[in-house]
Structure formats: structure tokens, C-alpha cells
KEVO-94404 format. One record per atom (N, C-alpha, C): residue number from 1; residue in three letters; atom name; x, y, z. Coordinates in steps of 0.1 Angstrom, whole numbers. Layout:
BEGIN
<r filo="NUM" pakol="Ala" padren="CA" east="X" north="Y" up="Z"/>
...
END
This chain:
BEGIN
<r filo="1" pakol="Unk" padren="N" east="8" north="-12" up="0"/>
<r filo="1" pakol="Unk" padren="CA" east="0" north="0" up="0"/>
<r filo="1" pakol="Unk" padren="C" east="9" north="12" up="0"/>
<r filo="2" pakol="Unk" padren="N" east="20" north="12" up="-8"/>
<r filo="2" pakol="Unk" padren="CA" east="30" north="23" up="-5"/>
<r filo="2" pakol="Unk" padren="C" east="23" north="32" up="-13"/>
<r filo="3" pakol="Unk" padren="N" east="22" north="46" up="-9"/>
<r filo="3" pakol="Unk" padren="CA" east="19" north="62" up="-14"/>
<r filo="3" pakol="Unk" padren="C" east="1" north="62" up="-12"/>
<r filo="4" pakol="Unk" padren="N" east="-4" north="51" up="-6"/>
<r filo="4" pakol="Unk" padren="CA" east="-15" north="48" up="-6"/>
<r filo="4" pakol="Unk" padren="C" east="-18" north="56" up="10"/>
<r filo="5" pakol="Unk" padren="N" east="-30" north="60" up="13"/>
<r filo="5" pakol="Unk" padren="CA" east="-37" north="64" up="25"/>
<r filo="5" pakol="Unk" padren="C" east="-40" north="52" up="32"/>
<r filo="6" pakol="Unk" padren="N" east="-34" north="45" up="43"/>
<r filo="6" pakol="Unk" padren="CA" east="-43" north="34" up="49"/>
<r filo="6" pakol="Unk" padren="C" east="-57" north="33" up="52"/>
<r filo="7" pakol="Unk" padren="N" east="-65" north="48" up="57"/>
<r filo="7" pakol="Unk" padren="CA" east="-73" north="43" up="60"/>
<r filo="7" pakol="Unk" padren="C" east="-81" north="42" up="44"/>
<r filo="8" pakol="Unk" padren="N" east="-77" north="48" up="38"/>
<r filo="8" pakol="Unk" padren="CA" east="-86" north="45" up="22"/>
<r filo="8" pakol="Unk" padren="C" east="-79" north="34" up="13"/>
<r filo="9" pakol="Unk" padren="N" east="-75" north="18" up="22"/>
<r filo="9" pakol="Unk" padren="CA" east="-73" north="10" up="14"/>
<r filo="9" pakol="Unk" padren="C" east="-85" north="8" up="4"/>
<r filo="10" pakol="Unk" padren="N" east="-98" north="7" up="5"/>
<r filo="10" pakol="Unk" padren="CA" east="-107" north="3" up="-2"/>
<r filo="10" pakol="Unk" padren="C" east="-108" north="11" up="-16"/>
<r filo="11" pakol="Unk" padren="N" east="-101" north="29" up="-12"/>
<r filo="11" pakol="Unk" padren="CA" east="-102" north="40" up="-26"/>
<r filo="11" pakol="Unk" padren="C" east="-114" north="46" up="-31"/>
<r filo="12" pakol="Unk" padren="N" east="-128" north="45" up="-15"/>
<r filo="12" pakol="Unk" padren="CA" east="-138" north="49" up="-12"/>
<r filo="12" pakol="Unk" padren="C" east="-141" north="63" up="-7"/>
<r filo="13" pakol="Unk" padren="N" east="-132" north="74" up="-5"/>
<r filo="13" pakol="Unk" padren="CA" east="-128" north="83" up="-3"/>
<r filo="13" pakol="Unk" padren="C" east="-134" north="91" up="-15"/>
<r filo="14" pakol="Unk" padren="N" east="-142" north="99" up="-5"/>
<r filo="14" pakol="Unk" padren="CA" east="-151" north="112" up="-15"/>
<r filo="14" pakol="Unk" padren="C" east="-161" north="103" up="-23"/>
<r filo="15" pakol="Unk" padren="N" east="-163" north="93" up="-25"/>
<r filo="15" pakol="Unk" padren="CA" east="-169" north="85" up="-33"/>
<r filo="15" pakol="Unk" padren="C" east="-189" north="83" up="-25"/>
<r filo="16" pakol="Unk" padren="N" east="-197" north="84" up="-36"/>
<r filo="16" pakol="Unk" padren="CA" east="-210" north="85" up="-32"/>
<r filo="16" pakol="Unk" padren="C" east="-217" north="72" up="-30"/>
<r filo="17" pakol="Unk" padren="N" east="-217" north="62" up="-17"/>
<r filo="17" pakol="Unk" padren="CA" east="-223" north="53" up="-15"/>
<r filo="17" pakol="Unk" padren="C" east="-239" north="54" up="-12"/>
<r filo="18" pakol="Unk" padren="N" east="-246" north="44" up="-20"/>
<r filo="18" pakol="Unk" padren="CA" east="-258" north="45" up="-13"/>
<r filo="18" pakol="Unk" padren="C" east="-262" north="32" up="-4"/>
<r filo="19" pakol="Unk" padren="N" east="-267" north="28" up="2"/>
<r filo="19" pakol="Unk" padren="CA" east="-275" north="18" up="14"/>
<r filo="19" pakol="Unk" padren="C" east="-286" north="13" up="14"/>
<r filo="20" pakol="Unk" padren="N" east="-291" north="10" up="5"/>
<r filo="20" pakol="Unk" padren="CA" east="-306" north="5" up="7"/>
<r filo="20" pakol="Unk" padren="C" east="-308" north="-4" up="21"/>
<r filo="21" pakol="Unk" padren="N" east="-322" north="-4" up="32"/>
<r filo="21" pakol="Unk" padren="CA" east="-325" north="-8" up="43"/>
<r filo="21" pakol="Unk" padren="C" east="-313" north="-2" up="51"/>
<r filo="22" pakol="Unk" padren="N" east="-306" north="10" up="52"/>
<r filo="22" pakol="Unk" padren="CA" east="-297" north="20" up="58"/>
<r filo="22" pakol="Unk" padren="C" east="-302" north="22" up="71"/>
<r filo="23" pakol="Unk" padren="N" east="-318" north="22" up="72"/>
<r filo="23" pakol="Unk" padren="CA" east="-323" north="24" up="90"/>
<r filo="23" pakol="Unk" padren="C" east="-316" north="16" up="99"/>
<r filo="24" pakol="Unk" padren="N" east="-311" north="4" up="96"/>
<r filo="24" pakol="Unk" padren="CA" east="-310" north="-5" up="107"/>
<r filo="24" pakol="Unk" padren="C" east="-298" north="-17" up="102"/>
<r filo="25" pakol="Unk" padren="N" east="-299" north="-27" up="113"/>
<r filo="25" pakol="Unk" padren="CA" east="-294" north="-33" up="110"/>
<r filo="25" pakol="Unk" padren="C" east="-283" north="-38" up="106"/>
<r filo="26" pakol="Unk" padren="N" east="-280" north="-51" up="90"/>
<r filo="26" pakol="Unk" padren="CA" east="-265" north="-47" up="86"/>
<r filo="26" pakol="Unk" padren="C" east="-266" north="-36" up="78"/>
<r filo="27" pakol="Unk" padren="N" east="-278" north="-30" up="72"/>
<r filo="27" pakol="Unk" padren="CA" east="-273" north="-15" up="63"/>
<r filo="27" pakol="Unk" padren="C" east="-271" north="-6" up="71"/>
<r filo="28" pakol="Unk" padren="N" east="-275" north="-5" up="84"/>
<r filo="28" pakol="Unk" padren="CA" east="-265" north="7" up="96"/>
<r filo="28" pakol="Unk" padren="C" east="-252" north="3" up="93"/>
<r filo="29" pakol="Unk" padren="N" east="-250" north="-7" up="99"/>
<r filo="29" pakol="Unk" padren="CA" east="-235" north="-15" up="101"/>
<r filo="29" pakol="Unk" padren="C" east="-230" north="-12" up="85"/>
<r filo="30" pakol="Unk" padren="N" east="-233" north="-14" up="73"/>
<r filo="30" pakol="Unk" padren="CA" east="-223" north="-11" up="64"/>
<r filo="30" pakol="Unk" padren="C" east="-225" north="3" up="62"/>
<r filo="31" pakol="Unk" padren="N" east="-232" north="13" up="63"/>
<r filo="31" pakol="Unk" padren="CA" east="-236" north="30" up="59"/>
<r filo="31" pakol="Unk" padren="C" east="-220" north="31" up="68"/>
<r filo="32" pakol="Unk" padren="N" east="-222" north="32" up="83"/>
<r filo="32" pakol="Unk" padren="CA" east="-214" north="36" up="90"/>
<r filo="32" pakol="Unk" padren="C" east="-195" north="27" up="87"/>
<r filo="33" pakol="Unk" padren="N" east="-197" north="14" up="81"/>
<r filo="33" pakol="Unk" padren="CA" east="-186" north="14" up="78"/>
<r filo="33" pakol="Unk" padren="C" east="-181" north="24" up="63"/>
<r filo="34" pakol="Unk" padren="N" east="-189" north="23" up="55"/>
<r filo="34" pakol="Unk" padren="CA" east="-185" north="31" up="46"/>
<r filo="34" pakol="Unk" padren="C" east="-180" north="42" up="46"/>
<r filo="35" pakol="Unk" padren="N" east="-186" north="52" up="53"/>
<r filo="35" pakol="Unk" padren="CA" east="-186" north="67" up="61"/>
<r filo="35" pakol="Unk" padren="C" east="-171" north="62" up="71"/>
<r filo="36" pakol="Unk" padren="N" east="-167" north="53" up="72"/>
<r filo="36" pakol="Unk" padren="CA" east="-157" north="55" up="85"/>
<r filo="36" pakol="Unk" padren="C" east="-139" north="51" up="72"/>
<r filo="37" pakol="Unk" padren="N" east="-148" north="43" up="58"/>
<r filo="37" pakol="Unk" padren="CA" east="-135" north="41" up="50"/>
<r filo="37" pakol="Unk" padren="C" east="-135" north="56" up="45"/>
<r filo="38" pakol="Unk" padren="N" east="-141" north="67" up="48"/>
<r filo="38" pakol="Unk" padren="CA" east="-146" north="83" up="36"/>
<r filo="38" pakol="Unk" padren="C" east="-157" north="81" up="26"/>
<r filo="39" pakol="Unk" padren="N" east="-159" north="70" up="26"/>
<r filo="39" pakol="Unk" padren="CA" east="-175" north="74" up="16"/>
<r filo="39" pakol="Unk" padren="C" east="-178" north="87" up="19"/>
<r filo="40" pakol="Unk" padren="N" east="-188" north="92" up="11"/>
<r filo="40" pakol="Unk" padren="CA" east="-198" north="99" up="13"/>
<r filo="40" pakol="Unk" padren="C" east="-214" north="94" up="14"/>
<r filo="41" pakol="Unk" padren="N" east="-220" north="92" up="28"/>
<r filo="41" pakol="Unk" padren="CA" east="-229" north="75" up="25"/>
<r filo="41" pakol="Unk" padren="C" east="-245" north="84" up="23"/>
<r filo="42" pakol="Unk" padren="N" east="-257" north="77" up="16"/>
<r filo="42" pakol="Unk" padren="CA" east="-266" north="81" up="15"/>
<r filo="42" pakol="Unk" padren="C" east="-272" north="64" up="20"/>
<r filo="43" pakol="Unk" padren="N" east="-277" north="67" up="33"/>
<r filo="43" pakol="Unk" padren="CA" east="-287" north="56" up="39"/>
<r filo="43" pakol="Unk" padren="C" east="-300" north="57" up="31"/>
<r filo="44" pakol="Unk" padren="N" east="-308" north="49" up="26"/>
<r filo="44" pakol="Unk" padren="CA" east="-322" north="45" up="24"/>
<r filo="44" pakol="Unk" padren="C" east="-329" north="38" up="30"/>
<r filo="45" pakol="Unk" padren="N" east="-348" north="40" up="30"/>
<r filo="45" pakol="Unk" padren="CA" east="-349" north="29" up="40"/>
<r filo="45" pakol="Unk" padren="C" east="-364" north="34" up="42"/>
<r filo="46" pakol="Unk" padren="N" east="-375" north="23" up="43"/>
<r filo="46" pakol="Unk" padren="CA" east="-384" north="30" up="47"/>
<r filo="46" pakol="Unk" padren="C" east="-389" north="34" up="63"/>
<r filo="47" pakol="Unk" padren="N" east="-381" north="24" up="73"/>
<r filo="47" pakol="Unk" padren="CA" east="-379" north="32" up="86"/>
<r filo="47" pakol="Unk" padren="C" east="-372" north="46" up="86"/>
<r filo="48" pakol="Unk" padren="N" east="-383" north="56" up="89"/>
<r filo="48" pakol="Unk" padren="CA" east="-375" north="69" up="89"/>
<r filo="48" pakol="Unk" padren="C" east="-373" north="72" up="104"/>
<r filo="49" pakol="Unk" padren="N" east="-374" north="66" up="116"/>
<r filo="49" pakol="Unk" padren="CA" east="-370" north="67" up="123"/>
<r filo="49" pakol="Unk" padren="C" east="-358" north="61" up="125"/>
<r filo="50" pakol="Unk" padren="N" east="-357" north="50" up="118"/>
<r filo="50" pakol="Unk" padren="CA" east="-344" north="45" up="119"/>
<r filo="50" pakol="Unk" padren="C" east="-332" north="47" up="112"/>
<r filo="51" pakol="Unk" padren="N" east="-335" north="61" up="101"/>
<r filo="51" pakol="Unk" padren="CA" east="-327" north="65" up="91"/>
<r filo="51" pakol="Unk" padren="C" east="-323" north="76" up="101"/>
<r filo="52" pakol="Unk" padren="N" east="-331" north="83" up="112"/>
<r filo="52" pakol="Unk" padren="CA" east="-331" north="94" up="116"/>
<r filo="52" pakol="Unk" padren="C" east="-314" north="88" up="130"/>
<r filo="53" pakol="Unk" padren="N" east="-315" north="78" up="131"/>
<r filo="53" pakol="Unk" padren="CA" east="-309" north="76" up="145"/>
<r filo="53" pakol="Unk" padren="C" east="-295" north="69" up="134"/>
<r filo="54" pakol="Unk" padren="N" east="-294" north="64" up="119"/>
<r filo="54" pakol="Unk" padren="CA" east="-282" north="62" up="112"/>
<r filo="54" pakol="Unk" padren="C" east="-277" north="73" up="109"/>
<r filo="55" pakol="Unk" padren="N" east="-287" north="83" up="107"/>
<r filo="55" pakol="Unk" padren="CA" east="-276" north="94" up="105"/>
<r filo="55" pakol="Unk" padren="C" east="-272" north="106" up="117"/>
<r filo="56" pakol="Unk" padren="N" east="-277" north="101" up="130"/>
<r filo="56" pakol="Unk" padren="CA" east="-269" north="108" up="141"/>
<r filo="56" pakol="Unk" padren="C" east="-255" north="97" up="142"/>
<r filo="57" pakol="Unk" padren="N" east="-259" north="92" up="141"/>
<r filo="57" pakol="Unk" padren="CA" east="-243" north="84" up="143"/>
<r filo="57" pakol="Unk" padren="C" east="-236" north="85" up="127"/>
<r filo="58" pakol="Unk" padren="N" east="-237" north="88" up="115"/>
<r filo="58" pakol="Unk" padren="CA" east="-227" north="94" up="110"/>
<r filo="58" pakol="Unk" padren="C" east="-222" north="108" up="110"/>
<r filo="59" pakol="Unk" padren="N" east="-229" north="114" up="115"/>
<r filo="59" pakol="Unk" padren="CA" east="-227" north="127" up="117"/>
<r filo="59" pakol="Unk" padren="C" east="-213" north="126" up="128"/>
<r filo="60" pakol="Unk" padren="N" east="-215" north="119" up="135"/>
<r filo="60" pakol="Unk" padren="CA" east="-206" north="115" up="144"/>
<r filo="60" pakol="Unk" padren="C" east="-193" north="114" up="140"/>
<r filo="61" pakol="Unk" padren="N" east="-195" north="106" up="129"/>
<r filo="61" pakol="Unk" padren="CA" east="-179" north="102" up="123"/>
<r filo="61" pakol="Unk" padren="C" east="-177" north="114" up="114"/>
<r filo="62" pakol="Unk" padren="N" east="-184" north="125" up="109"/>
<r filo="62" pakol="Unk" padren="CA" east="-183" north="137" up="104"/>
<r filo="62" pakol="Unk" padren="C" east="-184" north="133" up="86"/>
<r filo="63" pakol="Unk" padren="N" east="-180" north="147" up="79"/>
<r filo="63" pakol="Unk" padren="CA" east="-187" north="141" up="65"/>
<r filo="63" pakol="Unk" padren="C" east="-196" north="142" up="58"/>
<r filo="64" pakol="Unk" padren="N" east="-195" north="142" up="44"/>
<r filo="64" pakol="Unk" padren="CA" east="-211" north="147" up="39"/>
<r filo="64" pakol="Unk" padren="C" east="-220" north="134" up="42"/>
<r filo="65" pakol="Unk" padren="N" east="-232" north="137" up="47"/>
<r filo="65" pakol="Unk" padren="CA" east="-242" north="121" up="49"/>
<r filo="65" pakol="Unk" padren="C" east="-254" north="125" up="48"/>
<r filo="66" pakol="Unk" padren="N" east="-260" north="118" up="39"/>
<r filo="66" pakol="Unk" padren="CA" east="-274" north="120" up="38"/>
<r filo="66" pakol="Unk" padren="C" east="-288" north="106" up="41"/>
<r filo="67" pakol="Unk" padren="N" east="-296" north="108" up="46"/>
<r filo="67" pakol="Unk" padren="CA" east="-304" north="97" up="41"/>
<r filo="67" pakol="Unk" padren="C" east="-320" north="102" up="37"/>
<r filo="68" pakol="Unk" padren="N" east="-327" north="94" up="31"/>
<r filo="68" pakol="Unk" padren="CA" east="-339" north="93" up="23"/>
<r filo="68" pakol="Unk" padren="C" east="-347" north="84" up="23"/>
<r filo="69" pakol="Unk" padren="N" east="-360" north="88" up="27"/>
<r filo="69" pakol="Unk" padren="CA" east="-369" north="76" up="31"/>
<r filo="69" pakol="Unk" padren="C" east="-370" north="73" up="11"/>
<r filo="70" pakol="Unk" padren="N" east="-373" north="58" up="14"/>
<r filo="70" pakol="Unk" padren="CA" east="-377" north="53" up="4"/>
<r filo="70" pakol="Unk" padren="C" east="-380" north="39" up="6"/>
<r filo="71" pakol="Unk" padren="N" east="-394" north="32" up="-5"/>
<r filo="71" pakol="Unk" padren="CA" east="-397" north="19" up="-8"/>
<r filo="71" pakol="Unk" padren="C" east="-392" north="14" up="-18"/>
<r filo="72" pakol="Unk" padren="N" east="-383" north="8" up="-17"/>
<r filo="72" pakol="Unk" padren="CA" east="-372" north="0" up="-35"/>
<r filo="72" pakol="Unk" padren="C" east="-381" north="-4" up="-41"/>
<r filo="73" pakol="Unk" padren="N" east="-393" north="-9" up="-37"/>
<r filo="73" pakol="Unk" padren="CA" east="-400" north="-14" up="-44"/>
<r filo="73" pakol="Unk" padren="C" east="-407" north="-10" up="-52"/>
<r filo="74" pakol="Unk" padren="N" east="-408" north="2" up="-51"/>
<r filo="74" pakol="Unk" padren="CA" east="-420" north="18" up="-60"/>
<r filo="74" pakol="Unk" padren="C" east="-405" north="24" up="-67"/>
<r filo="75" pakol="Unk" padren="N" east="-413" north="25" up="-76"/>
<r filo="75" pakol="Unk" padren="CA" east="-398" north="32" up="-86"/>
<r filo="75" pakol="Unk" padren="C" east="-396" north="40" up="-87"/>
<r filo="76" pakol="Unk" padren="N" east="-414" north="49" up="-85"/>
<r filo="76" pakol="Unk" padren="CA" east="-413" north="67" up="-82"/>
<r filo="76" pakol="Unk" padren="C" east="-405" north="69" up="-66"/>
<r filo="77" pakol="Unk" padren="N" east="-407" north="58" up="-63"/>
<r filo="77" pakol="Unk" padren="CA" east="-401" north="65" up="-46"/>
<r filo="77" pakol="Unk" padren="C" east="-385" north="64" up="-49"/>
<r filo="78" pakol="Unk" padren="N" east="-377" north="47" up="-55"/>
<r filo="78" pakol="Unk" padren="CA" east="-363" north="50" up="-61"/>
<r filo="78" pakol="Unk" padren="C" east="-362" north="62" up="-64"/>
<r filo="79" pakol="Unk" padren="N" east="-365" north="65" up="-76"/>
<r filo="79" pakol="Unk" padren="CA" east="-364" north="75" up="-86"/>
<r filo="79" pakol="Unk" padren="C" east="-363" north="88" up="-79"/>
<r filo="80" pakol="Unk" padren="N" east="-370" north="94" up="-69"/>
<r filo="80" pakol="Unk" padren="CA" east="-367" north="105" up="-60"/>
<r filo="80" pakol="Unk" padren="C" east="-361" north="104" up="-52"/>
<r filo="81" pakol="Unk" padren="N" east="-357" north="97" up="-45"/>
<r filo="81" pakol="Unk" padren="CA" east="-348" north="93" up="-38"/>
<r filo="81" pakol="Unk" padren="C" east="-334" north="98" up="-45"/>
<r filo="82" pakol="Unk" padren="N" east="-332" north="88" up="-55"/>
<r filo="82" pakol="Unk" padren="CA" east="-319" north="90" up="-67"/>
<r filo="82" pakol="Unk" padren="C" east="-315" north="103" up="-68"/>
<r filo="83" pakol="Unk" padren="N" east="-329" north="114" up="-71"/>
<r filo="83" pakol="Unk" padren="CA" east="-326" north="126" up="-78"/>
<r filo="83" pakol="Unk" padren="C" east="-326" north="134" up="-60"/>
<r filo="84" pakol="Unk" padren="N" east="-327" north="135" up="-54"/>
<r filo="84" pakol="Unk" padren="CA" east="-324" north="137" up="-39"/>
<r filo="84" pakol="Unk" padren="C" east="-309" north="139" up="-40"/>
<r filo="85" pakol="Unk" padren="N" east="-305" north="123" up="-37"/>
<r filo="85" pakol="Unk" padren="CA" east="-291" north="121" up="-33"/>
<r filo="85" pakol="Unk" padren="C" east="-283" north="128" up="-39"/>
<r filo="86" pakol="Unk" padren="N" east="-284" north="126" up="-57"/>
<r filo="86" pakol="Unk" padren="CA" east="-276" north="133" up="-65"/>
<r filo="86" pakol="Unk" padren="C" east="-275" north="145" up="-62"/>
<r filo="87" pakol="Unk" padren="N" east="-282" north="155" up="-63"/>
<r filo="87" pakol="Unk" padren="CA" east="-284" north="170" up="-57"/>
<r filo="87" pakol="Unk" padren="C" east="-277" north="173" up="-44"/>
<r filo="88" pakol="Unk" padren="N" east="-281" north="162" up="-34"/>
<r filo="88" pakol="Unk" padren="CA" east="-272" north="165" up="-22"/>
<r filo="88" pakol="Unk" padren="C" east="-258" north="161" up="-22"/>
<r filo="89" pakol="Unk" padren="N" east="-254" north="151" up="-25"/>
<r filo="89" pakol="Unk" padren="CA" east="-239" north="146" up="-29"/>
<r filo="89" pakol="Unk" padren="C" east="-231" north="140" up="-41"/>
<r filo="90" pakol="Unk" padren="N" east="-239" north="140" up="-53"/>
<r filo="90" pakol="Unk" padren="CA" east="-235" north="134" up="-69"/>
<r filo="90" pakol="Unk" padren="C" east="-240" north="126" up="-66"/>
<r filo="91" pakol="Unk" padren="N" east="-236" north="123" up="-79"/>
<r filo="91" pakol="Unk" padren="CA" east="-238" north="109" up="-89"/>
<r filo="91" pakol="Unk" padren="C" east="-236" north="94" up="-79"/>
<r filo="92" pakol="Unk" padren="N" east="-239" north="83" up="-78"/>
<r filo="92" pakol="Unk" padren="CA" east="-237" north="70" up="-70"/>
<r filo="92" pakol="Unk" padren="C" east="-227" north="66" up="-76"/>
<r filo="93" pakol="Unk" padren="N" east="-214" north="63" up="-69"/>
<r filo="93" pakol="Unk" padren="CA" east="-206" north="53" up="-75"/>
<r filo="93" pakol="Unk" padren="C" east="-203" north="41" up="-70"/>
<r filo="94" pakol="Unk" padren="N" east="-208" north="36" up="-60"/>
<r filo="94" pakol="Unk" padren="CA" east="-212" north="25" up="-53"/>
<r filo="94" pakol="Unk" padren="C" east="-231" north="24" up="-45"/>
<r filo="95" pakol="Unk" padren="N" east="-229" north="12" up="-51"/>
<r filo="95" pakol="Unk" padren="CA" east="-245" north="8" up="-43"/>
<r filo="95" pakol="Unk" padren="C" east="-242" north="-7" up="-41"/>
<r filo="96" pakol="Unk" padren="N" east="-254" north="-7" up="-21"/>
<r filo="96" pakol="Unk" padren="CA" east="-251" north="-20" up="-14"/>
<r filo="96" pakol="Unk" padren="C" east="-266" north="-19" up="-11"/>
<r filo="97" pakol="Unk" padren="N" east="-270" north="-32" up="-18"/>
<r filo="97" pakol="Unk" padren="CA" east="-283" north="-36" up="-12"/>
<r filo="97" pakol="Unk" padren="C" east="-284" north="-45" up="1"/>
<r filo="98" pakol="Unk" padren="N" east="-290" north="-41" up="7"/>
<r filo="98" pakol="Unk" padren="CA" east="-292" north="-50" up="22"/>
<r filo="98" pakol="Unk" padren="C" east="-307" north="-47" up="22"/>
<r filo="99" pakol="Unk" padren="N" east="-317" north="-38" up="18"/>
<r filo="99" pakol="Unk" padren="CA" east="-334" north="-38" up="20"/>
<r filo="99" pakol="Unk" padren="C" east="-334" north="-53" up="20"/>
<r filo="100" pakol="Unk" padren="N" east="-345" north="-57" up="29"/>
<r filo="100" pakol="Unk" padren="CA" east="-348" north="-68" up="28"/>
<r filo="100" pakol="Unk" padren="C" east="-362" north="-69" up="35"/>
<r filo="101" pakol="Unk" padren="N" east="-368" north="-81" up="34"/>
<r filo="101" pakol="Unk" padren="CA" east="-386" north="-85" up="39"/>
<r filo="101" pakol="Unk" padren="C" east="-380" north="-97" up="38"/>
<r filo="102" pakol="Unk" padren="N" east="-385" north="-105" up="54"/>
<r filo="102" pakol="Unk" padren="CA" east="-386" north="-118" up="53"/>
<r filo="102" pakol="Unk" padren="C" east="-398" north="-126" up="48"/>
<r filo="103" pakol="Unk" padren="N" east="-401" north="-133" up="38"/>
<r filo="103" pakol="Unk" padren="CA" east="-412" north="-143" up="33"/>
<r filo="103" pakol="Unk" padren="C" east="-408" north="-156" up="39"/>
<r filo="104" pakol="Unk" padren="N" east="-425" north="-158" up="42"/>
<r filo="104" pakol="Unk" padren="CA" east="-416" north="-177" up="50"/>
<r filo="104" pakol="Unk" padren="C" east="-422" north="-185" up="34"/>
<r filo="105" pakol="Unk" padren="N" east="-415" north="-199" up="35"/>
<r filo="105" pakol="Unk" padren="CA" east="-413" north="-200" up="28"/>
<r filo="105" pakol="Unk" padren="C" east="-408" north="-208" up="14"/>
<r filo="106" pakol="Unk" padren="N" east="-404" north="-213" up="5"/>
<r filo="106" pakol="Unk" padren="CA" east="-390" north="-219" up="-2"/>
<r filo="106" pakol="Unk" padren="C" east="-391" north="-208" up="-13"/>
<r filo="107" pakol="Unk" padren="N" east="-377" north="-202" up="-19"/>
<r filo="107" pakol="Unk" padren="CA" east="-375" north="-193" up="-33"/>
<r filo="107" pakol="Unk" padren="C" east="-387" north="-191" up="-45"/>
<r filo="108" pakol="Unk" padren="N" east="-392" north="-209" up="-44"/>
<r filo="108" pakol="Unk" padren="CA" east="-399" north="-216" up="-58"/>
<r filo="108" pakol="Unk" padren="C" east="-411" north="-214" up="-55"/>
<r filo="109" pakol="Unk" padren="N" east="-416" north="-209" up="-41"/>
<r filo="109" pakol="Unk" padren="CA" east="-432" north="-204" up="-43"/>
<r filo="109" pakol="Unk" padren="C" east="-435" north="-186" up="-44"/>
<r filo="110" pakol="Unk" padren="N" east="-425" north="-185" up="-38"/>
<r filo="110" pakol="Unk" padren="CA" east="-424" north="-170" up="-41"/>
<r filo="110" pakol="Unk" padren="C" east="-426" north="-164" up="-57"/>
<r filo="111" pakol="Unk" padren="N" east="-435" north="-153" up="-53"/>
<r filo="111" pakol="Unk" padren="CA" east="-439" north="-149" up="-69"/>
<r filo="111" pakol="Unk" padren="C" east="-431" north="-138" up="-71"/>
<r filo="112" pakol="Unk" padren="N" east="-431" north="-129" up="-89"/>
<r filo="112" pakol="Unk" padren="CA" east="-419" north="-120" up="-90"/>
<r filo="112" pakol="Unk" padren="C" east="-422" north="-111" up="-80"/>
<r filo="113" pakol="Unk" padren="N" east="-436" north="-108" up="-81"/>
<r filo="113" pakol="Unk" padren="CA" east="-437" north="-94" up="-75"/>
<r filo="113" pakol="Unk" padren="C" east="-434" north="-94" up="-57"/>
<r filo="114" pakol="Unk" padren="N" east="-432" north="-104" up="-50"/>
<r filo="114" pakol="Unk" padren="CA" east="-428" north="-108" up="-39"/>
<r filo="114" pakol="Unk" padren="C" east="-414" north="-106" up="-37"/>
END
């Protein structure tokens, strides 16, 4: 890693991460690791209370940070979301899906729109 910054082994530095399910969870746990390699993190998430308490704790680690309620599953809600983030921090140059809904279940009964 010679001439390299250690903490920016990853080369996520200034870089626009987004988070989908960002309220909680592992997308807290990855927003806040992102934000701690220099991302610039944008949490998503339809818990807005829980987007509210991911982004007191990156403010913590300091940095541009934003989050935005959104349903991945509505494309108008993506979609503003997207045009949000970009206006507040650019363009995405990384995206980590973690949103998730448990279905019980096996894969093969699950339908698309599920």
C-alpha cells in the first residue's frame, strides 16, 4: 500500500455510497462502515425513524451524509430518492443492497412481485 492512505485502502474516499435498508441493521452497520473508510454515505430505508438515528451516528464520524426515506420497491419512490441524493452529494458510485422482507417460505413459491 505504498503512497497509498491506509485508511482509504478500499479508494472509497469522497466516493457516493448509497444503502438501501440504511435504517438499521446490517445497512446501519455497512452506511457507518462506509462513512468511516470516507465514503460519502446516503442511507435508504423505509424506517424513517431508523434512518433518523443512522444518520446521528454518522454525523458523528463527520462528512457529507445524507439519508432518504424510500420503498425499493416503487420506482417513483427510487427514482426521487436517486434525484435527492444526487443534488445533495452526486452521482452513486457505489451501491449496497441490504433492503430486505422476510417471506416464509421456499425461493420456488415465491412470486416475481414478492
Amino acid at each position: 500500500m505504498t503512497g497509498q492512505n491506509q485508511s482509504d485502502w478500499l479508494g472509497l474516499s469522497g466516493r457516493v455510497c448509497v444503502v438501501t435498508g440504511g435504517g438499521g441493521g446490517i445497512g446501519r452497520a455497512v452506511a457507518l462502515s462506509l462513512a468511516q473508510a470516507g465514503a460519502k454515505v446516503a442511507a435508504i430505508d423505509r424506517d424513517e425513524s431508523g434512518l433518523q438515528a443512522t444518520l446521528a451516528e454518522l454525523r458523528q464520524l463527520g462528512g457529507d451524509h445524507v439519508v432518504s426515506a424510500c420503498d425499493t420497491s416503487s420506482a417513483e419512490s427510487v427514482a426521487a430518492a436517486s434525484e435527492a441524493i444526487e443534488k445533495s452529494l452526486g452521482p452513486c458510485s457505489v451501491l449496497v443492497n441490504t433492503a430486505a422482507i422476510l417471506r416464509s417460505g421456499g425461493l420456488e413459491t415465491l412470486s416475481l412481485a414478492e
